[in-house]
DOPATI-685189 format. One line per field, with one value per residue (C-alpha): residue number from 1; residue in one letter; chain; y, x, z negated. Coordinates in Angstrom, 1 decimal, decimal comma. Example, Ala and Ser with C-alpha at 12.3 -4.5 7.8 and 13.67 -1.06 7.14 Angstrom:
<pts>
drenmi = 1|2
baba = a|s
lomar = A|A
north = -4,5|-1,1
east = 12,3|13,7
up = -7,8|-7,1
</pts>
This chain:
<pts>
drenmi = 1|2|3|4|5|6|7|8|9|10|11|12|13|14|15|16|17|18|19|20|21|22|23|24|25|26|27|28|29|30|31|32|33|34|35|36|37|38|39|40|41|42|43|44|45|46|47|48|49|50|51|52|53|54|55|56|57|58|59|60|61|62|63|64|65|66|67|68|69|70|71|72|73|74|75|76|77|78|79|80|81|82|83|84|85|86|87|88|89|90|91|92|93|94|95|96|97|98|99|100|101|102|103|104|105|106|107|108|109|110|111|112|113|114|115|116|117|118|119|120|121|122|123|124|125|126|127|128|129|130|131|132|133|134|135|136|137|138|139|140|141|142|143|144|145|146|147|148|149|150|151|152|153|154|155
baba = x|x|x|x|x|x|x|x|x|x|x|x|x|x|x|x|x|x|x|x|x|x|x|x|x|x|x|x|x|x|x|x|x|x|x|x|x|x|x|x|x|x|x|x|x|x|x|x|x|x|x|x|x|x|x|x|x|x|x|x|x|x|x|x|x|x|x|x|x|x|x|x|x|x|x|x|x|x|x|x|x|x|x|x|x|x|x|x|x|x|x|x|x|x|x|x|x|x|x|x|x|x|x|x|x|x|x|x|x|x|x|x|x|x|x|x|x|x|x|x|x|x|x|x|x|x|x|x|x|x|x|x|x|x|x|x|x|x|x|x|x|x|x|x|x|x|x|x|x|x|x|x|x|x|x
lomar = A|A|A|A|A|A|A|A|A|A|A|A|A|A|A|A|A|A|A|A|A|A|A|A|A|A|A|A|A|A|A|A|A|A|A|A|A|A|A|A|A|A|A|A|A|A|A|A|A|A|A|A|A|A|A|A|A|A|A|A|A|A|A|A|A|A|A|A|A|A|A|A|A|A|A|A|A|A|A|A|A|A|A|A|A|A|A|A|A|A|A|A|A|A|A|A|A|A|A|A|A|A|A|A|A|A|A|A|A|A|A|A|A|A|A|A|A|A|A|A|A|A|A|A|A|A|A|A|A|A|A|A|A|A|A|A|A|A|A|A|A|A|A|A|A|A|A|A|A|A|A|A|A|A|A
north = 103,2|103,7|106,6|107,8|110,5|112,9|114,2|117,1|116,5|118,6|117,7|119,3|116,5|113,3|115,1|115,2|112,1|110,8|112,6|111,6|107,6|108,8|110,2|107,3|104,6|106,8|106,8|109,9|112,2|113,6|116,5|117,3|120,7|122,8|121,4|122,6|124,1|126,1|123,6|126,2|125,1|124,2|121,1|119,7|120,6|119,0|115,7|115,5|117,1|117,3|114,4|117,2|118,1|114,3|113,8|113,7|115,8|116,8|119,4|119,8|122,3|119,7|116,4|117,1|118,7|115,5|113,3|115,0|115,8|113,5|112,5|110,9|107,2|105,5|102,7|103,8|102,3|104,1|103,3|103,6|102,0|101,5|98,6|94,5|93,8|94,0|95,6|92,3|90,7|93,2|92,7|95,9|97,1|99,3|102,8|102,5|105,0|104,5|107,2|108,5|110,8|113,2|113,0|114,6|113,3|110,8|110,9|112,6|110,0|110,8|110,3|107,0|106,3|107,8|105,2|102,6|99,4|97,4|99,9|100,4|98,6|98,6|97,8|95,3|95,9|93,9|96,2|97,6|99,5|101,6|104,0|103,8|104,2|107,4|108,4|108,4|104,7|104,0|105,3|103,5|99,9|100,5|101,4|98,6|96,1|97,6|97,9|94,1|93,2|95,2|95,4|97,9|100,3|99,8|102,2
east = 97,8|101,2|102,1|105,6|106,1|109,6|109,7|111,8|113,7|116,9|118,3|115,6|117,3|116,5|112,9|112,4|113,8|111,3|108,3|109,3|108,9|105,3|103,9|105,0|103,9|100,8|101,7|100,5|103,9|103,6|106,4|106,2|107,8|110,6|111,9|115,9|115,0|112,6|109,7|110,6|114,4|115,6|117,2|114,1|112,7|115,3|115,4|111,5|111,0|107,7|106,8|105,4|102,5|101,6|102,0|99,7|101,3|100,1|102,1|102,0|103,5|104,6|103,9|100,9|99,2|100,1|98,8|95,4|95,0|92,4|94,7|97,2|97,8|96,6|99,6|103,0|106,0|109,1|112,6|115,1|119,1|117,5|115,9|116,6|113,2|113,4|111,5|110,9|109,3|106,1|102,7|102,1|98,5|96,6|96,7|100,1|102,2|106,4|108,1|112,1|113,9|115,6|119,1|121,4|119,5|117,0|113,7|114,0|113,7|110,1|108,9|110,4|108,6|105,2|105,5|106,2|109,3|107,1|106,0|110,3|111,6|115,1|116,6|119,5|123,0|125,9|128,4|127,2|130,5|128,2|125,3|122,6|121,7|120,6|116,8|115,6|117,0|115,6|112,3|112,2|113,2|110,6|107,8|108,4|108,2|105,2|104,0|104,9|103,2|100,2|100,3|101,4|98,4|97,1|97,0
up = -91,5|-93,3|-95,2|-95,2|-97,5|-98,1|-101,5|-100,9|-97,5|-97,6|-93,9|-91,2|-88,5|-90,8|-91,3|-87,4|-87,0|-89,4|-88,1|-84,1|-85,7|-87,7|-84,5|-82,0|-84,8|-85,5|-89,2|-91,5|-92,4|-96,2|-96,7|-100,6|-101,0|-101,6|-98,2|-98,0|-94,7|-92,4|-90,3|-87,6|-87,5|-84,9|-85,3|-86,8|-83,4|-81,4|-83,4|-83,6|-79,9|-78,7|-80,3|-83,0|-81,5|-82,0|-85,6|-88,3|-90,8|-94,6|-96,2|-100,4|-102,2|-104,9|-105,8|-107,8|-105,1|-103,0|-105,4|-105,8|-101,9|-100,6|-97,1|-99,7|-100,5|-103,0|-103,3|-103,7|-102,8|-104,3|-102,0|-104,2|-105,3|-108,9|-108,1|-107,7|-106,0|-102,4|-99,4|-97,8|-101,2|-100,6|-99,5|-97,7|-97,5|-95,0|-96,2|-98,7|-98,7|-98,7|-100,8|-100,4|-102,6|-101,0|-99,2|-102,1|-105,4|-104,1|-106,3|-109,9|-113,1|-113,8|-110,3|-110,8|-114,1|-112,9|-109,6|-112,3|-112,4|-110,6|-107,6|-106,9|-104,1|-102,2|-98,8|-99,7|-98,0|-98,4|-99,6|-103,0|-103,4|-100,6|-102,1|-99,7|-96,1|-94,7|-95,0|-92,0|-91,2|-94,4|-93,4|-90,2|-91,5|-94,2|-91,8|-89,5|-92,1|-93,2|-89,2|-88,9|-91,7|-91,1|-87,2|-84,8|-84,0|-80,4|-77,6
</pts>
């Protein structure tokens, strides 16, 4: 199983968007709170759909809740611009779990030092005049890889 886990998702659309990919890949969703919007919104509802009801979702009211709640990862993967070493140079495992920052400040400086230099990974792009793609794209490439890696889950 992968993990994908939001640490403070501002935009409810990229969230749904993000948990509609968890549920059809049957990957565990971890929302760390404050989230910048309502679960009830309704454009997290459009964007995720029904596909909701499906999902295996673990709320935590911050990350030190998540990281002492027993349906987290072990392995973390921080996504992040402040890194050289690249998605594609990783050896996912079964159970890790792929962190993002959120979509106005990415992840804080001491979520980057607890997860640790070697732990921080990046999705190249070509134009580094660019900042970074959005988060849920970025979530999706990085669970497929981990998926492809790993294998799909059947059914």
């Amino acid at each position: 199983m992968v993990h994908i886990v939001l640490f403070q998702p501002e935009i409810p659309q990229n969230t749904g968007n993000v948990g509609r990919m968890c549920a059809l890949t049957r990957s565990r969703l971890h929302l760390i709170h404050p989230l910048g919007f309502k679960i009830t919104d309704r454009h997290l509802k459009r964007a995720g759909m029904d596909y909701w009801y499906s999902l295996d979702v673990h709320h935590h009211t911050d990350w030190a809740a998540f990281r002492a709640s027993p349906a987290a990862p072990k392995r973390l993967w921080l996504f992040t611009t402040k890194s050289a070493l690249s998605y594609w140079d990783v050896s996912y495992e079964d159970g890790d779990g792929l962190v993002f920052g959120n979509e106005g400040s990415g992840a804080p400086e001491w979520l980057h030092e607890e997860i640790g230099e070697k732990q921080r990974i990046t999705i190249p792009h070509a134009d580094s005049s660019l900042r970074s793609l959005n988060l849920s794209t970025a979530a999706g490439i990085a669970c497929y890889e981990a998926l492809r890696q790993l294998g799909m889950p059947k059914g």
